[in-house]
MIDOMAR-389142 format. One record per residue: x, y, z of N, C-alpha, C, O in turn; residue number from 1. Coordinates in steps of 0.001 Angstrom, whole numbers, plus 500000, padded with zeros to 6 digits. Layout:
MIDOMAR-389142
n.east,n.north,n.up,ca.east,ca.north,ca.up,c.east,c.north,c.up,o.east,o.north,o.up,k
X,Y,Z,X,Y,Z,X,Y,Z,X,Y,Z,NUM $
...
end
This chain:
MIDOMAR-389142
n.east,n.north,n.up,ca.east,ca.north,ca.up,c.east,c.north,c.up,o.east,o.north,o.up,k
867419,191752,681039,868667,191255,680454,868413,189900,679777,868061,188926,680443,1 $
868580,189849,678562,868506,188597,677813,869741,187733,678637,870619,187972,679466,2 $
869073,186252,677639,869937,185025,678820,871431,184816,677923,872168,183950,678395,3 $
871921,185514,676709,872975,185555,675673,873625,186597,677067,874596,186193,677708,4 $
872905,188025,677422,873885,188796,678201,874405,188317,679746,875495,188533,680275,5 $
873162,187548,680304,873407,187098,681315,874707,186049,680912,875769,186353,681455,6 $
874725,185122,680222,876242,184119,679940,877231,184943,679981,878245,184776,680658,7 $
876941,186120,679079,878132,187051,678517,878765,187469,680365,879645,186878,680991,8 $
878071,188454,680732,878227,188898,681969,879268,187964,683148,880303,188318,683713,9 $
878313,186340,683242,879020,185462,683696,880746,184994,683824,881606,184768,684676,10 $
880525,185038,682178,881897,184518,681447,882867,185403,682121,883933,185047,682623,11 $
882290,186816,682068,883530,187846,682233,883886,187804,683777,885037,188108,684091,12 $
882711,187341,685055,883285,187164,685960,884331,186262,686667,885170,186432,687552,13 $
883904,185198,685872,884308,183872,686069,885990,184052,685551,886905,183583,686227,14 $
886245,184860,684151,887067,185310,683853,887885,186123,684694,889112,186027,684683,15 $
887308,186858,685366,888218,187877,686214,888991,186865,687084,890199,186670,687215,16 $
888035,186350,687574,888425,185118,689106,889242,184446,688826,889974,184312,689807,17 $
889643,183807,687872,890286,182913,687359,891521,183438,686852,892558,182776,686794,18 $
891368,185005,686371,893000,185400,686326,893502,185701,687647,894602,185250,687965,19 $
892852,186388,688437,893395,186582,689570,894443,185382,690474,895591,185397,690917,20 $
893397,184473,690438,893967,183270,690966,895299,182782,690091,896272,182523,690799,21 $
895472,182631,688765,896332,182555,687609,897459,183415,688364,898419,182880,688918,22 $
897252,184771,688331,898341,185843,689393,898725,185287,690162,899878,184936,689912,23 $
898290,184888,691287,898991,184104,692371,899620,183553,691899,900652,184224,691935,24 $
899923,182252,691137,900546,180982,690407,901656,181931,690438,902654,181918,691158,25 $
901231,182931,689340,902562,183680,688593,903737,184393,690174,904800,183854,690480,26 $
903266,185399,690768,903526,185500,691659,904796,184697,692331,905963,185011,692561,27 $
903781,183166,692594,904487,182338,693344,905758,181764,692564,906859,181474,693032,28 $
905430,181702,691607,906392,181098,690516,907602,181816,690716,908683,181227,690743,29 $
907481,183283,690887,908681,184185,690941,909358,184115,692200,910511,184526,692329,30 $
908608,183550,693253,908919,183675,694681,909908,182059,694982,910538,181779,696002,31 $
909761,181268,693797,910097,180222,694035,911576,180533,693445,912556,179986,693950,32 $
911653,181086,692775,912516,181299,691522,914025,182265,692352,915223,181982,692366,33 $
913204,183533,693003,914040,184255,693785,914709,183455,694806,915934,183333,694811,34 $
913780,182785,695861,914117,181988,696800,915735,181117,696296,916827,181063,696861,35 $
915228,180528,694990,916531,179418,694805,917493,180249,694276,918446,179603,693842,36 $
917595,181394,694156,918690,182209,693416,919229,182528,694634,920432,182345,694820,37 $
918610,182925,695391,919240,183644,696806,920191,182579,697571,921247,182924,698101,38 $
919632,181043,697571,920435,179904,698126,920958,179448,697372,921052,178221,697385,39 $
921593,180259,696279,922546,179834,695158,922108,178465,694522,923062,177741,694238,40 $
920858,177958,694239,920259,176887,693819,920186,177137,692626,919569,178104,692180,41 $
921120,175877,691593,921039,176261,690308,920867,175539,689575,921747,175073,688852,42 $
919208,175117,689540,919100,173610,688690,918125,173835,687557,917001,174334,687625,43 $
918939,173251,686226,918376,173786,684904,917551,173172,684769,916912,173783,683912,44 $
916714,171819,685138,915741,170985,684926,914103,172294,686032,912914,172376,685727,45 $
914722,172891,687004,913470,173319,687905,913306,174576,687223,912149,174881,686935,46 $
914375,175487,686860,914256,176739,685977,913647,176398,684703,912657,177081,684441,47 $
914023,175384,683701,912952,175360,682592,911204,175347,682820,910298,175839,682147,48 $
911209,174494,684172,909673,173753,684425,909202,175464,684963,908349,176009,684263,49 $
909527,175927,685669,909040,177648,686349,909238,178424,685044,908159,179004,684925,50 $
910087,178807,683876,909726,179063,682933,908821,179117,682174,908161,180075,681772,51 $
908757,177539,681859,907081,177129,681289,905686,177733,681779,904818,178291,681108,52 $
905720,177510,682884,904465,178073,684168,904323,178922,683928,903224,179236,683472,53 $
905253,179778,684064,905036,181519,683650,904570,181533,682901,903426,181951,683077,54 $
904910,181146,681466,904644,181036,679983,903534,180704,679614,902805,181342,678853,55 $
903220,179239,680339,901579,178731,680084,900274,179516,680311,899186,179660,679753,56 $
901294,180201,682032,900028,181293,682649,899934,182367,681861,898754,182668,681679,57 $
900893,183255,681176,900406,184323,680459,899466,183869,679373,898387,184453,679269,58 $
899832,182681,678385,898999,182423,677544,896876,182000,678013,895789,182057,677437,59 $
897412,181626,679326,895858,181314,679023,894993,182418,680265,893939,182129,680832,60 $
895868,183823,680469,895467,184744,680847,895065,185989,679585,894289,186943,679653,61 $
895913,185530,678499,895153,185998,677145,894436,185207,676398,893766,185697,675489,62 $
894437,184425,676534,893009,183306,676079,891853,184023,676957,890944,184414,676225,63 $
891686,184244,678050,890902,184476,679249,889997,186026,678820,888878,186481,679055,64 $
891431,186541,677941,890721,188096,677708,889701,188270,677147,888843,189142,677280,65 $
889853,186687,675929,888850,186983,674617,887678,186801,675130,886746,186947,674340,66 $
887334,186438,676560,885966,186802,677096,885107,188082,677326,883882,188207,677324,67 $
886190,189087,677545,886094,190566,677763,886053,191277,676247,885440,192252,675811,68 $
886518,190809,675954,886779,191683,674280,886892,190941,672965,887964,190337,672996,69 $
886221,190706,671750,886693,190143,670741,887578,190285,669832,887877,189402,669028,70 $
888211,191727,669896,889290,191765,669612,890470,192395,670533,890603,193448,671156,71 $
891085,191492,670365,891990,191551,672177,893337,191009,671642,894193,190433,672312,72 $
893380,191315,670217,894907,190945,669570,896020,191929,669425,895780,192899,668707,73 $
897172,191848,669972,897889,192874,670339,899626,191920,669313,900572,191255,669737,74 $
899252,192341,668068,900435,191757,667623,901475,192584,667547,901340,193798,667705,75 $
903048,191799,667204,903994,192480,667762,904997,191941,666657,904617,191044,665904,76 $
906711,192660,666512,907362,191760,665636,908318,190787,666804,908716,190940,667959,77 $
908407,189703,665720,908312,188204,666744,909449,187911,665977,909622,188476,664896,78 $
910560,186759,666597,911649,186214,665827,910547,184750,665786,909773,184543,666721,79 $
910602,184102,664941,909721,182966,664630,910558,181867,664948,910198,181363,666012,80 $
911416,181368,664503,912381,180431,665542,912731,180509,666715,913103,179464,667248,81 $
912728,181723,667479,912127,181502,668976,911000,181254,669645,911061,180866,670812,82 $
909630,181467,668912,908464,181243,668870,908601,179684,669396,908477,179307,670562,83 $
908933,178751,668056,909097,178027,667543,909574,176642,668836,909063,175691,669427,84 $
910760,177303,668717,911237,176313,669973,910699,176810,671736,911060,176218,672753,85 $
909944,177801,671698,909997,177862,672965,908325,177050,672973,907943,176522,674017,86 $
907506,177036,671810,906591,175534,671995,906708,174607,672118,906016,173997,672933,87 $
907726,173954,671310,908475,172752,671636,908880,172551,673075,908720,171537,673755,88 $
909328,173480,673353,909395,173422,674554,908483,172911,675986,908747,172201,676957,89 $
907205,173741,675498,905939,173764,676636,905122,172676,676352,904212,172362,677119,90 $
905535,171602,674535,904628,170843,674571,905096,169190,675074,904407,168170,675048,91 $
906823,169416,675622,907318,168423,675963,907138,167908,676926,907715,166843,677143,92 $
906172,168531,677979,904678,168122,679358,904183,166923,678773,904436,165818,679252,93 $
903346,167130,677550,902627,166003,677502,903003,164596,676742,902299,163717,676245,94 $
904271,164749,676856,904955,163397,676137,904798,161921,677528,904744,160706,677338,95 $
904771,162591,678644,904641,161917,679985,905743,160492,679728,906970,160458,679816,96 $
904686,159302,679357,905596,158459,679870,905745,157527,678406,905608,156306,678490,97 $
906052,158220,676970,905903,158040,675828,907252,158334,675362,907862,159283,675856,98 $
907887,157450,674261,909287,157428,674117,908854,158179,672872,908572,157415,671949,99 $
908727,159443,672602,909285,160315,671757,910038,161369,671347,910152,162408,671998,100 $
910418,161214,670582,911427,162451,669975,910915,163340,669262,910255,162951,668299,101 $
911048,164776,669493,910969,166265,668821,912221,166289,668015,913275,165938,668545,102 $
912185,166695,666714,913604,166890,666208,912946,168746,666021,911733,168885,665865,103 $
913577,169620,666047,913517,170519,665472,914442,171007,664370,915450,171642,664679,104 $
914144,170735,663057,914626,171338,661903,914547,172927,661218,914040,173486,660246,105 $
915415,173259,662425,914926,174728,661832,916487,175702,661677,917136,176143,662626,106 $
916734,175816,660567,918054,176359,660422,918352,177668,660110,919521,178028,660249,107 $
917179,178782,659551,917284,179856,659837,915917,180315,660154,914965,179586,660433,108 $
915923,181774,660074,914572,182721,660796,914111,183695,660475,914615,184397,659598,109 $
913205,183942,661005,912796,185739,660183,911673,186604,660954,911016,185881,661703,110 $
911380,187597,660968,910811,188460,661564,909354,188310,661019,909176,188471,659812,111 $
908108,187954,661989,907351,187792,662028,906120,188556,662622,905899,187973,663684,112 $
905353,189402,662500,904333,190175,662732,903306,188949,663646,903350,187746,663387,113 $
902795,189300,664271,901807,188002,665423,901719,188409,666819,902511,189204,667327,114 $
901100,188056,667213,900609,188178,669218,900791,186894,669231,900148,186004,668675,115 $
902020,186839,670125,903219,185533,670708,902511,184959,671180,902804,183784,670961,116 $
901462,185041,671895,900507,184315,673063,899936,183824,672448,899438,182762,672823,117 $
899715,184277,671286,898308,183184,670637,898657,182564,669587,897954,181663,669130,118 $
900026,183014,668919,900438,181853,667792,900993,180568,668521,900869,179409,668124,119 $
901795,181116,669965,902335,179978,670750,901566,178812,671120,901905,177629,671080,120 $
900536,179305,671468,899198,178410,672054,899203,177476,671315,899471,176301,671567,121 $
898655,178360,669552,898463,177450,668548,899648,175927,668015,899380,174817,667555,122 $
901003,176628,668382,901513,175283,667979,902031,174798,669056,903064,174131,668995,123 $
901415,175045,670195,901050,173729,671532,900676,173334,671121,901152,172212,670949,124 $
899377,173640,670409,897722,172834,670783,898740,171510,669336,899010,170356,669668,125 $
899018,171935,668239,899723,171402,667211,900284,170500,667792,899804,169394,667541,126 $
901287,170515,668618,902315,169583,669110,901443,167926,669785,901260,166713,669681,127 $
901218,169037,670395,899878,168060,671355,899263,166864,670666,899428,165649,670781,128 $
898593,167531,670005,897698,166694,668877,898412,165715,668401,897902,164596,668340,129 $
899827,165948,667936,900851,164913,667618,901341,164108,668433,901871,163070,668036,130 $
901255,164454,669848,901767,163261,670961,900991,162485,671048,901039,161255,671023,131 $
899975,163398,671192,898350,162559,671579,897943,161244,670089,897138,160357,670372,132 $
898436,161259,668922,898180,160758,667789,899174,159524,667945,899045,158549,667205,133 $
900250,159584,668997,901325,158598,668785,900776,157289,670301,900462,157399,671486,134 $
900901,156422,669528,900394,155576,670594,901225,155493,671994,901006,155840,673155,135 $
902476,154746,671171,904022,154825,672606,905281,155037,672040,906034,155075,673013,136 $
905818,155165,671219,906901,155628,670171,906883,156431,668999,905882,156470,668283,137 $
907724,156955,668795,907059,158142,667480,908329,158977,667660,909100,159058,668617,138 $
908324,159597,666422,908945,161137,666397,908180,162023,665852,907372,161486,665095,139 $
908059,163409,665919,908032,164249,665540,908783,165243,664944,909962,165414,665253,140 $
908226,165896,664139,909475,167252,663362,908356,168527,663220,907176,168736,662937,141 $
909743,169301,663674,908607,170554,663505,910224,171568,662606,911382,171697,663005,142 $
909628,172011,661510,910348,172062,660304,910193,174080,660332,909171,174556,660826,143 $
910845,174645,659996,911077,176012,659389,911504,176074,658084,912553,175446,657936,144 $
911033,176665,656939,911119,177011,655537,911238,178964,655112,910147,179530,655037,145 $
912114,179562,654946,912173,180839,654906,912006,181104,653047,913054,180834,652460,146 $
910942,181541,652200,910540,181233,651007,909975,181740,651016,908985,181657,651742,147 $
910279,182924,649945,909541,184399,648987,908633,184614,649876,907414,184461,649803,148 $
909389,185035,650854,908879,186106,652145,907463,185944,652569,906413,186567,652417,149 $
907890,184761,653216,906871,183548,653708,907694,182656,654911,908875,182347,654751,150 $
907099,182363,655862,907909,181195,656634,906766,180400,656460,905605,180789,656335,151 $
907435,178624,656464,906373,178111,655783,907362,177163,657264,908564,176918,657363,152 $
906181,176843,658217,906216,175870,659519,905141,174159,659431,903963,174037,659095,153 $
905947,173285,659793,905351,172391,659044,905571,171363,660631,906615,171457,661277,154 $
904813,170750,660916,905019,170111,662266,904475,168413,661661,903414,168162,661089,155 $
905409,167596,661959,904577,166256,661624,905006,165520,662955,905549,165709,664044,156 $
904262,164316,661965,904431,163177,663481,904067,161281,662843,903264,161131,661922,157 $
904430,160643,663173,904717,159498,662335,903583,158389,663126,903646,157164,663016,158 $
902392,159265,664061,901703,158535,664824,900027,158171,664044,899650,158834,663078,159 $
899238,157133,664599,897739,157498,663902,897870,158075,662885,898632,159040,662928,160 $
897280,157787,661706,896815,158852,660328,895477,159340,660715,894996,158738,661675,161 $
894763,160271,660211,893492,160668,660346,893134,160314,659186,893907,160524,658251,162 $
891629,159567,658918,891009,158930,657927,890547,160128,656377,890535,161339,656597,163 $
890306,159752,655350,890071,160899,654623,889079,161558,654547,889048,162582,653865,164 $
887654,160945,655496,886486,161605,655380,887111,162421,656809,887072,163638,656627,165 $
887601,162092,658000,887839,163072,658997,888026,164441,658684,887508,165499,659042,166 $
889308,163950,657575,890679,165264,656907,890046,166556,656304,890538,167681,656214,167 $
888737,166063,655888,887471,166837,655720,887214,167861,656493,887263,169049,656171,168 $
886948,167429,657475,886451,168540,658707,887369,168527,659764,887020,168146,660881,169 $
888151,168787,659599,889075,168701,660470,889232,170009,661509,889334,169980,662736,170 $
889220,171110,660653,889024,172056,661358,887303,173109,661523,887130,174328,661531,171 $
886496,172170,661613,885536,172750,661695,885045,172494,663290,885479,171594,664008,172 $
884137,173400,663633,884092,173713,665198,883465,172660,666059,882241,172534,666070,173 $
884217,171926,666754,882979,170962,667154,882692,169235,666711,881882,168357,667007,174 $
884073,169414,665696,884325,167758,665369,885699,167428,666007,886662,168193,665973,175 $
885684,166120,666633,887081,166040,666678,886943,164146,666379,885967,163433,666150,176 $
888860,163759,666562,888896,162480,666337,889222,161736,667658,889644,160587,667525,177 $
889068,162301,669102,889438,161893,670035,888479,161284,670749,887617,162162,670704,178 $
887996,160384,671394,887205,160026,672244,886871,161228,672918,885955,161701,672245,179 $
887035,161769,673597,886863,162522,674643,887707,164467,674123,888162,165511,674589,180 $
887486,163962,673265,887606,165731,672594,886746,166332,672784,885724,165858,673280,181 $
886887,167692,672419,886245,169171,672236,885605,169612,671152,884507,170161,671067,182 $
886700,169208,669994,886651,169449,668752,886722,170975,668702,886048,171513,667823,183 $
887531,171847,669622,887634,173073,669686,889335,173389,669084,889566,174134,668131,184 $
890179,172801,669709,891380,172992,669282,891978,173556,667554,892386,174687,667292,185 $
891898,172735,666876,892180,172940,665603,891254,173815,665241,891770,174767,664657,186 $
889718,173920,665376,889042,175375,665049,889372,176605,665239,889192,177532,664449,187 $
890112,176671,666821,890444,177974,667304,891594,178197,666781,891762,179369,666445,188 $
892880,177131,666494,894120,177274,666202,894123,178234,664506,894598,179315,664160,189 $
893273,177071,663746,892579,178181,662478,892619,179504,662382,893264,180323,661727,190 $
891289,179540,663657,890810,181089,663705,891798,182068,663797,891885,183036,663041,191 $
892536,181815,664722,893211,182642,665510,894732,182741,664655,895377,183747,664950,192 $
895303,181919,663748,896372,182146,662999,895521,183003,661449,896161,183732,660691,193 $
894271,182743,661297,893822,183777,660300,893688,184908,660768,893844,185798,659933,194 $
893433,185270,661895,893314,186422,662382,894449,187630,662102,894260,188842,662003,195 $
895995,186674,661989,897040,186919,662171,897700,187099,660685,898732,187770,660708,196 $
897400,186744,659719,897611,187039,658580,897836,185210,658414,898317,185092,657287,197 $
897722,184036,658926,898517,183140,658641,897697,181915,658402,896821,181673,659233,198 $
897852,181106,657388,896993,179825,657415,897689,178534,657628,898808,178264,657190,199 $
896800,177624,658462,896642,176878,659061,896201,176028,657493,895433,176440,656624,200 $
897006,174704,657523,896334,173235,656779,896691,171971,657270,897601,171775,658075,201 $
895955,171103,656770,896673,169813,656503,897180,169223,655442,896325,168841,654643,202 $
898562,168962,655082,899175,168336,653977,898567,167242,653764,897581,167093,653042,203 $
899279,166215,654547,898458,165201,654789,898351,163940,655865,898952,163903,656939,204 $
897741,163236,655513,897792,162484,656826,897475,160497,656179,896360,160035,655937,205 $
898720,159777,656065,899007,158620,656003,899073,157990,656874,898879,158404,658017,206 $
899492,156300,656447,900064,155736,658243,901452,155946,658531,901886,155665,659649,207 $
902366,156520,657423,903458,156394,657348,903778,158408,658231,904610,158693,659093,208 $
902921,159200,657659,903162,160498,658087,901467,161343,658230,900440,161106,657595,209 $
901690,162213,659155,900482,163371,659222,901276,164358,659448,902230,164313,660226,210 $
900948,165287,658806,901655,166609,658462,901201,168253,658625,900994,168598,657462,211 $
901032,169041,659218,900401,170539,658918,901192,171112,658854,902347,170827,659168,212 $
900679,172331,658317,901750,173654,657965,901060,174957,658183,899838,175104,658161,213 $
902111,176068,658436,901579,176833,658983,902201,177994,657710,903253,177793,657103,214 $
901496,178945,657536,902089,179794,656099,901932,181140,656774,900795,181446,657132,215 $
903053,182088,657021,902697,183944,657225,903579,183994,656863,904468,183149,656758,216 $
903474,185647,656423,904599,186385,655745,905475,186933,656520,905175,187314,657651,217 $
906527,187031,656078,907199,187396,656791,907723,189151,656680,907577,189569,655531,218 $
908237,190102,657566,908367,191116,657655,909695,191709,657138,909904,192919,657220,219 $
end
């Protein structure tokens, strides 16, 4: 067995183990969930956070797949403004102890072809990048455009600009602008919205604004 199959082999165990355990989470999540329904416990701040969980865990139990299979895309038709806000949603974790605002500008919607799990991911990882860009104040906008059967998604953030030699490689595998990055994020976010019929850019990036957009057709 070459040492490419031996990794391969690895990955997929390590993979198994790791959803399993992921199951439990999920599991428990539901057990927590039943429990407070049964003692008539009805608090909208603990139901969003067990929401999320669920949500996070399915996504990175299909992240998990693409170890087993390279193509492991199971797209579906999607309302895109629910997409939309239910990232906003999962990426409002990492705002922690940072005074920012999400505005979401999104006033109508449209039917979208995609595997929810992995466009969602993608505009986490998006959001993220924008908290992470804001030092301690900031807003963000994450924008919807419905145009010659196209949704055109545009997420900014009024934090850090990225320099113009960065803006360059921005999405190439393996660069990033973070101290302590990956430089995986925006590569995979790429990949994985081309996969989907949809491209990934950067408009641009000032001190005043940094901007991406996201372009698929719509159904």
């Amino acid at each position: 067995m070459t040492e490419t199959n031996i990794i391969f082999e690895q990955s997929r165990c390590i993979s198994h183990e790791i959803r399993n355990h992921l199951s439990i989470c999920e599991i428990y999540t539901q057990i927590i969930k039943k429990n407070l329904e049964d003692e008539g416990i009805n608090n909208a701040s603990i139901n969003n956070a067990l929401n999320c969980i669920s949500k996070s865990i399915k996504i990175m139990c299909n992240s998990l797949l693409d170890l087993k299979s390279l193509n492991n895309l199971c797209p579906k038709k999607c309302d895109i403004k629910t997409i939309l806000e239910e990232g906003v949603k999962l990426a409002e974790v990492y705002i922690h102890d940072k005074e920012i605002n999400i505005k979401c500008d999104i006033k109508d919607t449209a039917t979208v072809f995609i595997d929810d799990n992995k466009f969602l991911a993608c505009i986490v990882n998006i959001i993220k990048n924008a908290i992470e860009a804001i030092d301690k104040k900031g807003k963000i906008t994450v924008s919807l455009e419905i145009k010659k059967e196209k949704a055109i998604i545009k997420i900014s953030n009024n934090g850090e600009a990225i320099s113009k030699e960065k803006q360059q490689m921005i999405f190439t595998e393996g660069f990033t602008t973070k101290p302590t990055g990956s430089g995986l994020g925006l590569h995979i976010c790429a990949t994985n919205l081309k996969a989907q019929n949809a491209v990934l850019k950067l408009n641009k990036s000032t001190k005043d604004l940094t901007e991406f957009e996201i372009d698929i057709p719509t159904i």
